[in-house]
N, C-alpha and C positions, 0 to 999 in steps of 0.2 A: 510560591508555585514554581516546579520547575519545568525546565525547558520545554521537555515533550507535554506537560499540560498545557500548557503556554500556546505553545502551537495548534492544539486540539484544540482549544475554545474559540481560539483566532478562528482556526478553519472553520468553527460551528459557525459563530454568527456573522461571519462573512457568508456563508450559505444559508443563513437564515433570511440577510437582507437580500442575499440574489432571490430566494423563493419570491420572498413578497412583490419585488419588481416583477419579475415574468411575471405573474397574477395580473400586472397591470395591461400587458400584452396578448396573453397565451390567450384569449378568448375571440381574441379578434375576427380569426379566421375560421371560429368554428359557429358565427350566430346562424349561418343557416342551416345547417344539422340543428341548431338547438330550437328554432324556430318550425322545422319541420317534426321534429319528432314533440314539442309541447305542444304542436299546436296553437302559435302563437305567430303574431306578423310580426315581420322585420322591422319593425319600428317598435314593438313593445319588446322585442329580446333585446335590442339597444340599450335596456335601461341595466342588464347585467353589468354592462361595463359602468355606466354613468351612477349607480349603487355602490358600487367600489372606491370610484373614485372621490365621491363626495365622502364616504367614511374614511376615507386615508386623510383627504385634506380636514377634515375636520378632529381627527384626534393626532394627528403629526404635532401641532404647535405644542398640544397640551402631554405630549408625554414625560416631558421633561418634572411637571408637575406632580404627573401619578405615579412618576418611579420614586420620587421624593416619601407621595403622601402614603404609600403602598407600600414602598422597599421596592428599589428597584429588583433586584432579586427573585421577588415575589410577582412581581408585575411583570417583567420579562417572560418568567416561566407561564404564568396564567396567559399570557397573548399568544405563544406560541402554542398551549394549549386550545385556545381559544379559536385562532386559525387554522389549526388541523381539523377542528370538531367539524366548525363549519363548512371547511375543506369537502368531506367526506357529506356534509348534507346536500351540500351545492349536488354533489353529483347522484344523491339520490332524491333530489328534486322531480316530483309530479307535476307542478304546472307552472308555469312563467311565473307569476308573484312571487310562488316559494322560494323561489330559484335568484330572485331578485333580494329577497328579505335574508334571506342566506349568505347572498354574495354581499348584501351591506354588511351585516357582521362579520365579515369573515374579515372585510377591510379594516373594522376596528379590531378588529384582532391585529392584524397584519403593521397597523400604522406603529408598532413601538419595536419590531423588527428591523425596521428602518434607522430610525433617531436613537433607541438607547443600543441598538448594535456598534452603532459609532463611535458612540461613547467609550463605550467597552472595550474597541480596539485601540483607541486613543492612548487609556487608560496602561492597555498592558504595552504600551512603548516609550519611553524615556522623552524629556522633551526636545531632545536633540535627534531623534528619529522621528518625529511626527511625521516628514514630510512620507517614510517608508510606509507607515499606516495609514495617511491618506492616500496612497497609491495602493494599498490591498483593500481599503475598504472601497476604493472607486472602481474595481473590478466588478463589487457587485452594483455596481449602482450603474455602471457602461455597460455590463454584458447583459444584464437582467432583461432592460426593456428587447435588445437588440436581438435576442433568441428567445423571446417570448413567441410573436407572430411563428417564427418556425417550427419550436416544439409541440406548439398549438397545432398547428396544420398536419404537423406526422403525426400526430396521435391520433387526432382525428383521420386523417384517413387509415391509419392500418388499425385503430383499435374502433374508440366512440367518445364522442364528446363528454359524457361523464368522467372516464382516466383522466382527463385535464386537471381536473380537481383532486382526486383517486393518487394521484402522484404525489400530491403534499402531503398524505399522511404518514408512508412511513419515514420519509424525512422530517416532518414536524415533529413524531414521536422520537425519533434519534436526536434531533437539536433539543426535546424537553430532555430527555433523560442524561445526556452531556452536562446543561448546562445545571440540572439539578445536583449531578457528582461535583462539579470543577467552576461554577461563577457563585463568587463571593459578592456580599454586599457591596451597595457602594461606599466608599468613605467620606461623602456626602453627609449629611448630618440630617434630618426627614426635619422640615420647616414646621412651626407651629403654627396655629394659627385657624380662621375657619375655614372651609371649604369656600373657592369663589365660585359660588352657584351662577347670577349674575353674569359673571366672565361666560363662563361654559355655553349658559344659554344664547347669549349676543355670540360667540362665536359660531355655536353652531347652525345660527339662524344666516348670522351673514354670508362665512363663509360657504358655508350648504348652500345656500340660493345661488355667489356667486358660479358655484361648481358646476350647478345646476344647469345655470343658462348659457357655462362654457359649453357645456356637456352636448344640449338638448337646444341649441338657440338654433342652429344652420338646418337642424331635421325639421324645424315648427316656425321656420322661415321669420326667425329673429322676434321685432317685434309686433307683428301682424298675428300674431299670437299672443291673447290675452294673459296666459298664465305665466309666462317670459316676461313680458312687461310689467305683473305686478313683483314676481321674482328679483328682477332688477332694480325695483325701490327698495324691494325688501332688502338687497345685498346690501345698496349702497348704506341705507340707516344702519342695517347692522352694523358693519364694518367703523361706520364711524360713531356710532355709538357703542363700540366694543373698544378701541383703541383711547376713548375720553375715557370708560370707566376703567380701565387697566391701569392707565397713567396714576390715575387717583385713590383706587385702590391699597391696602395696605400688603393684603398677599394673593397678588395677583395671579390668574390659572396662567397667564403668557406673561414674563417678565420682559416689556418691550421696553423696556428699561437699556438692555443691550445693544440694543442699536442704536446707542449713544457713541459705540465703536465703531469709527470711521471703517477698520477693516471690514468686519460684520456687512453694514451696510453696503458698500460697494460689493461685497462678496454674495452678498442677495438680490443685486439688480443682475448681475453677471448671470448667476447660476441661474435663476430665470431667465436669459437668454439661454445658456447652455440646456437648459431644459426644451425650450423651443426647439433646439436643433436636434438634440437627442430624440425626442418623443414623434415629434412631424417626419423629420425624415426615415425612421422605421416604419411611419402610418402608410407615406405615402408612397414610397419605392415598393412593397409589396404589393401595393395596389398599381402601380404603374407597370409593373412587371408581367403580373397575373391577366389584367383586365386588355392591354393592350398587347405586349408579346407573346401572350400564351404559354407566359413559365405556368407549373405545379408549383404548390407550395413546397415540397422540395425542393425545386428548382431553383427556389426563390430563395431558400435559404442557405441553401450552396453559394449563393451570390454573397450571400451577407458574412459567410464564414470567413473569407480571407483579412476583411478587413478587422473583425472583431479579435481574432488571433492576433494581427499585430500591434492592437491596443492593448492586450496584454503587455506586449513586450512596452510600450509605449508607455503606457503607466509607470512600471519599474523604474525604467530606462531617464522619466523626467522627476522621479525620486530624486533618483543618483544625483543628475544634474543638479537640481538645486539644495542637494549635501552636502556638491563641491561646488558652490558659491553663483551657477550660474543665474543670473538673473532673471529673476518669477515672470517681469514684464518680457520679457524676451521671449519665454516661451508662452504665455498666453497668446504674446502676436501673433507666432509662430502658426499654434492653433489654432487662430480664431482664419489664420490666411490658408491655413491648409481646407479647412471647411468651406471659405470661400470660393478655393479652385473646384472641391464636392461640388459647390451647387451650378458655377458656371459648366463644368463638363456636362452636369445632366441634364441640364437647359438647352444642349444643344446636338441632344440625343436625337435621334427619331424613329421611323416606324419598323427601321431595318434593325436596330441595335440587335448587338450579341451579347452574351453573359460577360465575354473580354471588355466591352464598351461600358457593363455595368458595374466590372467588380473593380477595374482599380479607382473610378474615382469617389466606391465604398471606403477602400483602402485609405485614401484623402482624409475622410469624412471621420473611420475609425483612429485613425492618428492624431488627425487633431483636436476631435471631442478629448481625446485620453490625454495630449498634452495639456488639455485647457483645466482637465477634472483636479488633478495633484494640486497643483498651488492653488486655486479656487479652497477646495476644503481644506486645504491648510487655513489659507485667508481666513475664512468662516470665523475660525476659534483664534487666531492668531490676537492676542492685547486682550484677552476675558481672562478673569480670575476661573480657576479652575469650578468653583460651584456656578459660573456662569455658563461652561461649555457645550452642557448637556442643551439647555436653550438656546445657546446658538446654534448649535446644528439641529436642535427641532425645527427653527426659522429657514435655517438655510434648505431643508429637504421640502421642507413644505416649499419653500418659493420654488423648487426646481417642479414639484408636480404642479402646481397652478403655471409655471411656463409651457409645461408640455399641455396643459389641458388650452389654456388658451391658445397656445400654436396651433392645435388642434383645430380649433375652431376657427381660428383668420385661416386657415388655409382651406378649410373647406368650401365658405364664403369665398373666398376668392379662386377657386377652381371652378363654382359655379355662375360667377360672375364673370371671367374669363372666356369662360366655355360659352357660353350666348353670345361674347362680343366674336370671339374667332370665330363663333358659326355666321356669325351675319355679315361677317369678313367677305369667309369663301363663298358662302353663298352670293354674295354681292356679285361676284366674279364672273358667276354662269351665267352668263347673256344667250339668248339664241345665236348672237351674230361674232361667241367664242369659240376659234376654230379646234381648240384644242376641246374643248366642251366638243363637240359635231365629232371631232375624232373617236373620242373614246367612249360615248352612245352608241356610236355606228357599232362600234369592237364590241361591247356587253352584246347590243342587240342581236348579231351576226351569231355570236358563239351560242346563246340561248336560241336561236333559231336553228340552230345546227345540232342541239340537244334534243330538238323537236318540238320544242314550244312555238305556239302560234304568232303571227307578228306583234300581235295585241300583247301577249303573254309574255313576250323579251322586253319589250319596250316596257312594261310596267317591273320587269324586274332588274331590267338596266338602269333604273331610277331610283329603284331601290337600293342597288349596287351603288352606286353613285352615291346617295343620303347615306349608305355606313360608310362609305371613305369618306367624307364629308367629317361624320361624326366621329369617326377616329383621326383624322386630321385634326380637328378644333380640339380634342380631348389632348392628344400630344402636347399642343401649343400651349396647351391651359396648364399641364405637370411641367413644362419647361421654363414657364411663367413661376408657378408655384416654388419650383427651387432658386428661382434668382429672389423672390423676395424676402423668403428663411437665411439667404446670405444677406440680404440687406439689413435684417434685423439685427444679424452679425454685426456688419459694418459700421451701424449705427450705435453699438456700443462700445466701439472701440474709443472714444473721448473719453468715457471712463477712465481709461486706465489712464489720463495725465495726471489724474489725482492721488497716483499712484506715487509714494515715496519709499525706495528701499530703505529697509531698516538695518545699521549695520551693528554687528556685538563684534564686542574683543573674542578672537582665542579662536572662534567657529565660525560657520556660515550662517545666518542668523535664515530660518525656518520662516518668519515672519515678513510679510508680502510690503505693507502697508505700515506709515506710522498712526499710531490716533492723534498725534498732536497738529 
């Protein structure tokens, strides 16, 4: 192949795996147009998102399997197929279930966009450039979620919430038709053997249920909800009885086999951190932004641009570096401290911030994700034989969406847990016999009586007054809580890396993070 095809398929399924991330975001901001126009509560349009995301986690692990048992080739082009179709139904969806049954397929469509995209690019780079491919394939995998919420939000407001969906078809049909002219089989050899039915099923029981109750546990207030508590037996059996019969298995649908690699391993506890910090903190700054400052979602996404621009450069930039020898641990720390300054700066925001207050310690936030991404998916693959690679990065993509999805859920849980403690805080505070309290009643009730409401009618709405600063107050301190404990999760994995051994080779810089020995 040469150079300029080279490039063109690079560029496809690097934009094929950014589609399917935004997908995992772009919907966020538009559930109450979709809720108002099917005719549906905001608790059942909820489950568009949580239908996505249990079909991504549950065919992620197994793609490595069906590009095998399929050709990958053949499997590739059919999911991208398969993801536009539904693409296009999502948005001519008549009632919430449709629209839900829809957006599950669309996810298995979408989950091999992700894992054998990877592959792919791996593939077209020499082993001595890997670290260059892990840095164009983290582009999509950093930028997708992070201008998901955005593009979501302008479409929705200048167009309708169906072009959300409407937008991946004629890109899907461009990435089919590319990859039909210009992606060769793989050089992988298609395994013999029977189909593990078995596997398939235990996975898709476990991990579904767990997705499930990341998904749906904080809406249906955990387990005070019947169908969450039986979900949560269900997860945990499945899982471990999907992980006994794998092991024992002759051809397993997940060869967990590979996590016999020290690298692997560690690079899957990581990257589920890194998913945490990824996925939560685009949850929740749109919503801290929107709900408390009264950005637009333009607004909002104007905030987020600075800093994702310079994770571009920031990806490249920590290529280089560890080309020329610098060392992986170094910048991991680098990243994992620069995120940490992200969440202390926004912990100690408040009701005045400015877009300035919000966008550089985005900036933080984007630098050091993009530093942590490069050696992380190097790590991944770093000590597998090459027919292992494809499953290790199916492992590794899947741990980074169960990071985001369970991030997702500890932080909403502890937003609303927070939230009741700072209210019962300040509330505590307002005594009759507090003078600043008797100040700023007199001031509401004064101004409302000067608007021409009666004494009665101030005083009731000076209390009022008084209960939304309250409840914007306790909200504040609950999002500034919120980002000091996504750093903590940070924090707490940094003893990882002492298990960290650089690996050094004659002649080059050795691409490789970790030893397995």
């Amino acid at each position: 192949m040469n150079a300029f095809k080279r490039n063109v398929l690079l560029l496809t399924v690097i934009g094929a795996a950014m589609m399917e991330l935004i997908d995992t975001s772009i919907v966020n901001v538009a559930l109450s147009h979709m809720s108002g126009n099917l005719g549906a509560t905001l608790e059942d349009t909820s489950w568009v998102i949580t239908s996505y995301a249990i079909a991504n986690v549950i065919i992620i692990p197994i793609t490595s399997f069906l590009a095998l048992k399929l050709g990958r080739r053949n499997y590739y082009i059919g999911s991208v197929i398969l993801f536009t179709l539904f693409s296009f139904l999502c948005g001519q969806a008549t009632n919430i279930w449709m629209l839900v049954a829809f957006r599950f397929l669309q996810g298995m469509g979408g989950g091999a966009l992700l894992s054998v995209s990877q592959a792919i690019v791996f593939e077209l780079f020499p082993q001595e450039k890997r670290n260059v491919a892990s840095a164009l394939f983290g582009i999509g995998v950093f930028i997708g979620p992070t201008i998901g919420p955005t593009l979501g939000g302008v479409i929705t407001e200048y167009l309708s919430w169906p072009w959300i969906f409407y937008i991946n078809v004629p890109i899907g049909v461009t990435v089919a038709v590319l990859c039909f002219v210009l992606l060769g089989e793989s050089p992988l050899k298609q395994e013999s053997g029977r189909i593990d039915w078995p596997g398939i099923f235990l996975l898709a029981i476990g991990v579904g249920s767990l997705q499930t109750v990341l998904e749906r546990g904080e809406t249906e207030d955990w387990f005070d909800t019947k169908y969450i508590v039986y979900l949560t037996v269900t997860a945990i059996a499945g899982i471990f009885l999907f992980i006994w019969w794998e092991l024992r298995t002759k051809n397993p649908v997940v060869n967990l086999h590979v996590l016999r690699s020290r690298n692997l391993s560690i690079a899957a506890v990581l990257t589920f951190v890194s998913g945490v910090g990824i996925f939560t903190s685009v949850f929740i700054t749109p919503v801290f932004a929107q709900r408390l400052l009264g950005f637009t979602p333009t607004q909002t996404g104007l905030l987020l641009l600075p800093g994702a621009c310079l994770a571009l450069g920031g990806l490249m930039v920590s290529a280089r570096l560890l080309q020329k020898g610098v060392s992986p641990l170094i910048m991991i720390i680098s990243g994992i401290c620069l995120f940490l300054l992200f969440s202390w700066q926004m912990s100690r925001l408040d009701l005045e911030a400015g877009r300035a207050d919000i966008s550089v310690p985005l900036i933080w936030r984007g630098v050091g994700l993009a530093i942590i991404t490069v050696p992380l998916t190097t790590l991944a693959i770093s000590g597998l034989e090459p027919k292992d690679m494809p499953q290790g990065a199916a492992l590794n993509n899947m741990m980074r969406q169960l990071g985001g999805s369970f991030g997702i859920a500890l932080v909403n849980t502890f937003l609303t847990n927070r939230n009741a403690v700072h209210r019962t805080d300040l509330i505590s505070n307002l005594t009759p016999g507090n003078p600043f309290l008797a100040e700023r009643l007199s001031g509401y009730t004064h101004y409302f009586t000067a608007k021409g409401a009666t004494s009665l009618e101030a005083q009731d709405k000076a209390l009022k007054l008084l209960d939304n600063a309250v409840v914007r107050q306790s909200n504040m301190l609950s999002f500034g809580d919120a980002y000091l404990l996504v750093g903590t999760v940070f924090l707490l994995a940094l003893p990882l890396l002492l298990l960290a051994v650089r690996k050094k080779q004659a002649g080059r810089p050795a691409p490789v993070v970790l030893s397995d020995h």
